[in-house]
C-alpha positions as CSV (number, residue, x, y, z in Angstrom):
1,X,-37.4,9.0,54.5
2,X,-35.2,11.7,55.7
3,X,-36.4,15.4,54.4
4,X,-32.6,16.0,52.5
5,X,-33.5,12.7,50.3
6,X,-37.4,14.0,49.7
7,X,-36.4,17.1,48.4
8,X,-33.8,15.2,45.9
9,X,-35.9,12.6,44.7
10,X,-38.2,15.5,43.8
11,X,-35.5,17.9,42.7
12,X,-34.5,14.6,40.3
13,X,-38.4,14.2,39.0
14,X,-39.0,17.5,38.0
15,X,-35.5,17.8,35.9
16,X,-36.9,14.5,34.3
17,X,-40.3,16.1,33.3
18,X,-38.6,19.7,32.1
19,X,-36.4,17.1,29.7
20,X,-39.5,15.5,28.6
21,X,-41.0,18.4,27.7
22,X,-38.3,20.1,25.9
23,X,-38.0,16.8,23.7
24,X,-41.8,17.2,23.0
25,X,-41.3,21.2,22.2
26,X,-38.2,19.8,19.6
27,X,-40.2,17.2,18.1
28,X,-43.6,19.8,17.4
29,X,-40.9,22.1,16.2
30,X,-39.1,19.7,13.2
31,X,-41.5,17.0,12.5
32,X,-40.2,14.1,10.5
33,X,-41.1,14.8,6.6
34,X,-43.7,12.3,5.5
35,X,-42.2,10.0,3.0
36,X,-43.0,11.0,-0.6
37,X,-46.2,9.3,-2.4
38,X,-45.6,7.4,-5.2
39,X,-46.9,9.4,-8.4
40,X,-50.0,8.6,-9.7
41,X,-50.1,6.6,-12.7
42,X,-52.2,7.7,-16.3
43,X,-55.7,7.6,-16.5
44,X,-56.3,5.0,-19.0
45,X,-59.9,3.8,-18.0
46,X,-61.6,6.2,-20.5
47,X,-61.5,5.2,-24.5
48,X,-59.9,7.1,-26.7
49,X,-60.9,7.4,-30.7
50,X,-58.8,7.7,-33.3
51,X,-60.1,8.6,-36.7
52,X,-58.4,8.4,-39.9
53,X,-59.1,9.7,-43.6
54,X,-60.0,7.4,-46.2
55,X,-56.5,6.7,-47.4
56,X,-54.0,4.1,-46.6
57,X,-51.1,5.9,-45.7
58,X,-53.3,7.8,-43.4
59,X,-54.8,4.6,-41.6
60,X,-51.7,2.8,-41.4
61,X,-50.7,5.5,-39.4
62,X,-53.8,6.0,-37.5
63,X,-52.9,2.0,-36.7
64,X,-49.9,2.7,-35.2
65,X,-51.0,5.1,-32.7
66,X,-54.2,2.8,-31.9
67,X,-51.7,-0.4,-31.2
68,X,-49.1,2.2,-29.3
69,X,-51.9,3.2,-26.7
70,X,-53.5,-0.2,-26.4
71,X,-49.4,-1.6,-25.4
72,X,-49.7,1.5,-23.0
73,X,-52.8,0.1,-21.5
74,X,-55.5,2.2,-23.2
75,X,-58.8,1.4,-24.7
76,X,-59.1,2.5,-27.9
77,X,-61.7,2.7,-30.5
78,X,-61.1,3.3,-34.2
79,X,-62.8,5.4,-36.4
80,X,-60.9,4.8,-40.1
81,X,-61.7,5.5,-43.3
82,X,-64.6,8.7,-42.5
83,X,-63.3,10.4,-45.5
84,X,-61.7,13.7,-45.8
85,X,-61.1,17.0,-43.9
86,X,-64.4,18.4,-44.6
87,X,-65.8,14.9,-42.9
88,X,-64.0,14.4,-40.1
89,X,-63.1,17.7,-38.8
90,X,-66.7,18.7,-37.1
91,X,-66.1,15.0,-35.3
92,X,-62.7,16.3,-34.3
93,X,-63.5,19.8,-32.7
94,X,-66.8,18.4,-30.9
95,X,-64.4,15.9,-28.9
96,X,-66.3,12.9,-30.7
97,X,-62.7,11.8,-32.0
98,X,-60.0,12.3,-29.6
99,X,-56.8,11.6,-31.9
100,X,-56.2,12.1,-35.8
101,X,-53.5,11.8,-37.7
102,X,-52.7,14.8,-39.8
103,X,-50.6,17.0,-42.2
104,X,-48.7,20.3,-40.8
105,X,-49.4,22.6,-44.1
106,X,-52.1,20.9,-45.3
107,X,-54.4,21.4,-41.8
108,X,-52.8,24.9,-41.5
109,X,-54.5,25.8,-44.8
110,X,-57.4,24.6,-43.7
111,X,-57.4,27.6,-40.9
112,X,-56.1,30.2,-42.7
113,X,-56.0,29.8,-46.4
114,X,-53.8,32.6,-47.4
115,X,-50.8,32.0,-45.0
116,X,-47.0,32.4,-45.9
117,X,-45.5,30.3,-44.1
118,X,-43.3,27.5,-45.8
119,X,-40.7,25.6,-43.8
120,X,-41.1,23.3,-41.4
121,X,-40.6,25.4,-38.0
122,X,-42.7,28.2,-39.5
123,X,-45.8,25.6,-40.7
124,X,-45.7,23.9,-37.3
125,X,-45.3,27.5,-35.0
126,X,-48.1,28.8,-36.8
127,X,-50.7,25.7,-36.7
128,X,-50.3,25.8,-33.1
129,X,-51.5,29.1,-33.1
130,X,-54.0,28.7,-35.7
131,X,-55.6,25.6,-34.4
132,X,-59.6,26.3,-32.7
133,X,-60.1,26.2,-28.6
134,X,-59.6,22.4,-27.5
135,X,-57.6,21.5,-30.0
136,X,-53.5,20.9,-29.9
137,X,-51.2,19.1,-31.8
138,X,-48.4,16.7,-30.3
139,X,-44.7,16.7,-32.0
140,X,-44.3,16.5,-35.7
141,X,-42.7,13.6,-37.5
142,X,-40.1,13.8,-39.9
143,X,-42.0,12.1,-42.1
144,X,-43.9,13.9,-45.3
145,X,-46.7,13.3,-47.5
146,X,-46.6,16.5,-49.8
147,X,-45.2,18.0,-53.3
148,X,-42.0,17.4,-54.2
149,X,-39.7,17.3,-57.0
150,X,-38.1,13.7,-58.1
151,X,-35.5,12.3,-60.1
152,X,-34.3,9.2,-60.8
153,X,-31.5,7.7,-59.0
154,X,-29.2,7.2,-62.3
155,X,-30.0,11.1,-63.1
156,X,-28.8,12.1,-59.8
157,X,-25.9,10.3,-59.7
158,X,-24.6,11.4,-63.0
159,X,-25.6,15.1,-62.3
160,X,-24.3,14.9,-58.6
161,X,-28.2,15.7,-57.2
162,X,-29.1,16.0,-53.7
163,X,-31.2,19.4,-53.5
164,X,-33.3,21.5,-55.9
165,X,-30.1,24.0,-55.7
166,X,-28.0,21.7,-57.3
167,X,-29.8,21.7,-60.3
168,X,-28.9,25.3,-61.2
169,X,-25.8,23.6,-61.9
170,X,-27.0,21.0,-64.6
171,X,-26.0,21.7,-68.1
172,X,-28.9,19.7,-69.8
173,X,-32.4,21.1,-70.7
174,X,-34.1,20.2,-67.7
175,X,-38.0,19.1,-68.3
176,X,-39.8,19.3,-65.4
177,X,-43.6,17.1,-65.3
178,X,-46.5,17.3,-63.1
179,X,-50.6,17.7,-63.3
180,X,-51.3,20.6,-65.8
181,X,-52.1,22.6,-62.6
182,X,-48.7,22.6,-62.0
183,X,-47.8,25.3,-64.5
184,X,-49.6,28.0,-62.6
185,X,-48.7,27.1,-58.9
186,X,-46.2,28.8,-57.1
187,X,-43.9,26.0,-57.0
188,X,-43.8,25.0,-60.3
189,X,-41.5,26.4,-63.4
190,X,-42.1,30.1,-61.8
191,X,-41.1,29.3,-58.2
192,X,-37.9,27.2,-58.9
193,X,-36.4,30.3,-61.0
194,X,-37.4,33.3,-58.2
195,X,-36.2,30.8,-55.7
196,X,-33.6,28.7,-57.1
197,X,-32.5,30.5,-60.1
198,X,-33.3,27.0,-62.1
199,X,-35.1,27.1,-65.9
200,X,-37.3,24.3,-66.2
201,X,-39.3,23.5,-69.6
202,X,-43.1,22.2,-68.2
203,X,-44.5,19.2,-70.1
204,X,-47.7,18.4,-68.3
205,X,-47.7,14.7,-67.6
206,X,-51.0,14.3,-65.2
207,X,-51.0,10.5,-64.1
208,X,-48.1,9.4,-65.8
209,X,-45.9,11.5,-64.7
210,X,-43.8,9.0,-63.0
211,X,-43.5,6.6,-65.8
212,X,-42.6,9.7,-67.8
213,X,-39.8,10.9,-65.6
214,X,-38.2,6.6,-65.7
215,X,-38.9,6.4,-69.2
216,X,-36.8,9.7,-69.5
217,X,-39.3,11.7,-71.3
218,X,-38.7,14.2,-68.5
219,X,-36.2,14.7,-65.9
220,X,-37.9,16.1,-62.8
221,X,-41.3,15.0,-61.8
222,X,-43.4,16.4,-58.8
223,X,-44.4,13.3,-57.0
224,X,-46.0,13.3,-53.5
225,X,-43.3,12.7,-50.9
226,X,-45.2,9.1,-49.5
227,X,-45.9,7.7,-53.0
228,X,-44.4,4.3,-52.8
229,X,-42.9,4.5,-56.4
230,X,-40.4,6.6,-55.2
231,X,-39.2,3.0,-53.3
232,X,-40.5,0.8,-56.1
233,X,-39.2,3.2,-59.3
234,X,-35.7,4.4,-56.9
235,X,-36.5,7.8,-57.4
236,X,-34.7,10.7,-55.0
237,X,-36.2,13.5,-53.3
238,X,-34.4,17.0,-53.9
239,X,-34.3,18.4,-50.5
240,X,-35.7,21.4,-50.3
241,X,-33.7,24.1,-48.2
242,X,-35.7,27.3,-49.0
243,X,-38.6,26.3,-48.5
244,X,-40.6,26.1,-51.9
245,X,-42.8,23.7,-51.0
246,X,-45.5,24.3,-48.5
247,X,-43.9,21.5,-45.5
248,X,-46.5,19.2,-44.9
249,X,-45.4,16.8,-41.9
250,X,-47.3,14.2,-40.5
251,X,-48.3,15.1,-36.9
252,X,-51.4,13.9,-34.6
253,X,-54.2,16.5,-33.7
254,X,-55.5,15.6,-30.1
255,X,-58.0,16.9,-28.2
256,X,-56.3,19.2,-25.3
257,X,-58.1,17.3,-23.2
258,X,-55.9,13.8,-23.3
259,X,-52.8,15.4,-24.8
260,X,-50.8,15.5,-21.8
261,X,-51.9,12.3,-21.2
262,X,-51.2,10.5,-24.4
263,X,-48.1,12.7,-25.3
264,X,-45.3,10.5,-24.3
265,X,-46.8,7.8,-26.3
266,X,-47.4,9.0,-29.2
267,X,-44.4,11.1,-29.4
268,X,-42.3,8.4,-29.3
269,X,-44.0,7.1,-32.4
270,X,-43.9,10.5,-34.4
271,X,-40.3,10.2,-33.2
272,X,-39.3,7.0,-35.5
273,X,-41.5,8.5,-38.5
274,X,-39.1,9.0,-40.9
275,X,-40.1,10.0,-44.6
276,X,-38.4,6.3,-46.2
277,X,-40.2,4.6,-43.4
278,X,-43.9,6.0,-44.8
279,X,-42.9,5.2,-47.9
280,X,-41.9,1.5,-47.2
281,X,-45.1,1.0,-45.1
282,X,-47.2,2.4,-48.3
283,X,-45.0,-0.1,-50.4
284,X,-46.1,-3.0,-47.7
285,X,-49.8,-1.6,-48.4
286,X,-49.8,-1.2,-52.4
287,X,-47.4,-4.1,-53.5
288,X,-47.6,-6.1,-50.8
289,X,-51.2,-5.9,-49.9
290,X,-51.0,-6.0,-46.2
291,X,-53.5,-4.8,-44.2
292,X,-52.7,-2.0,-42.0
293,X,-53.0,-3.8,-38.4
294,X,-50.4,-5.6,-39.8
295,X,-48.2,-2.9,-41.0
296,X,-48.5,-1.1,-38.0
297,X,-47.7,-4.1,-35.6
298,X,-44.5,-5.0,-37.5
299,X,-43.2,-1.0,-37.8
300,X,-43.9,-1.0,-33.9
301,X,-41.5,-4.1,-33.4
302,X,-38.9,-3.5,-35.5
303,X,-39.1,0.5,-33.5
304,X,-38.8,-0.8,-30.4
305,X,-42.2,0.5,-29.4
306,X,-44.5,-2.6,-29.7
């Protein structure tokens, strides 16, 4: 080989490995981006328990959020019927239940007796800041189960009622019944003048109040806002704009532990808890006499969630 071709062939060779090396310093420079990984599913090996009080309303909805979880692919374990607050709420804040169904005003009273707070924002701001270390609560539902005032649905239709203001505008004596207790408390006859300008004459009616109030005795009666006679009787609930009442919605205590976890499941239940929706499912449970894993699985059907 002639010394002019040499030097060329080696000329060539090292232009070749000076490439190959500036495509090795371009490639260190901007690696490729790993591909993404695929986002890690919820933990649902551990059990979760759910407790409920000793009332119906309370474990039919105690029901539904056990059946929502076990669709989700969660093992759950029921605790019904312990009783009331004073029972189940050590359970609650040692972590031995995990999930309860509970009342806004109601629980908030439990932590700080003397509070002020009325509507349904200011109730459900407040519990969250009122509840103990390890405990949270997930969204409220629309649904109730507290005081409120009643009429019938042939009263309000005559009078043109849909909320405690418009009563200031009846004509009639209005005769308000409730428990005798009802005469002292700061929503009865005292609280509906300072805060709706409304004059009511009290007639303590205790248990029958609701017969009372369809009989026509009295016009108004204070009925719990879950009681299935307001279904059965077709009685209406007076809204209550102001805030008279303390707002008691139903809304699930969790530990703080599982809440993220659990939150999009049983949010979307709390979700499609509407006040006439308790009611009927208290109906199915007191007329009807279903049990409540029955209740629960229907409700979750005809939502869309079961």
């Amino acid at each position: 080989m002639s010394p002019s071709k040499k030097k060329m062939r080696t000329g060539i060779a090292a232009l070749i490995a000076v490439a190959a090396l500036s495509i090795a310093g371009c490639a260190n420079s901007n690696p490729i981006e790993p591909a993404p990984e695929p986002p890690v599913p919820a933990d649902t090996s551990s059990t979760i328990v759910i407790g409920s009080q000793a009332y119906y309303s309370n474990e039919i909805i105690a029901e539904i959020y056990a059946q929502a979880l076990e669709g989700a692919g969660y093992e759950v374990e029921r605790k019904f019927n312990i009783g009331q607050r004073e029972a189940y709420m050590p359970a609650i804040e040692s972590g031995e239940i995990g999930l309860f169904p509970e009342y806004t005003g109601n629980l908030l009273q439990w932590f700080e007796p003397d509070t002020t707070a009325r509507t349904s924002q200011e109730v459900y701001d407040q519990l969250g800041a009122a509840l103990p270390e390890g405990l949270t609560v997930l969204n409220q539902a629309p649904a109730t189960d507290q005081d409120s005032y009643n009429v019938t649905a042939a009263f309000a239709k005559a009078q043109n009622l849909q909320s405690l203001e418009d009563l200031a505008h009846v004509q009639e004596t209005l005769t308000l019944g409730g428990a005798p207790e009802l005469a002292e408390r700061p929503y009865g006859p005292k609280g509906l003048k300072e805060l709706y300008d409304v004059t009511v004459q009290f007639l303590g009616s205790g248990d029958t109040t609701v017969e009372e109030l369809v009989a026509g005795t009295i016009n108004i009666a204070n009925v719990y806002s879950a009681d299935p006679r307001i279904q059965t009787d077709e009685l209406v609930t007076l809204a209550d704009p102001k805030g008279l009442f303390l707002a008691s919605h139903v809304v699930p205590l969790v530990n703080a532990n599982i809440a993220v976890e659990i939150a999009e499941v049983i949010n979307a239940v709390s979700a499609k808890l509407t006040p006439e929706g308790l009611v009927a499912m208290n109906v199915q449970s007191t007329v009807d006499q279903l049990a409540p894993d029955v209740i629960a699985t229907q409700w979750l059907k005809a939502q869309g969630l079961g």
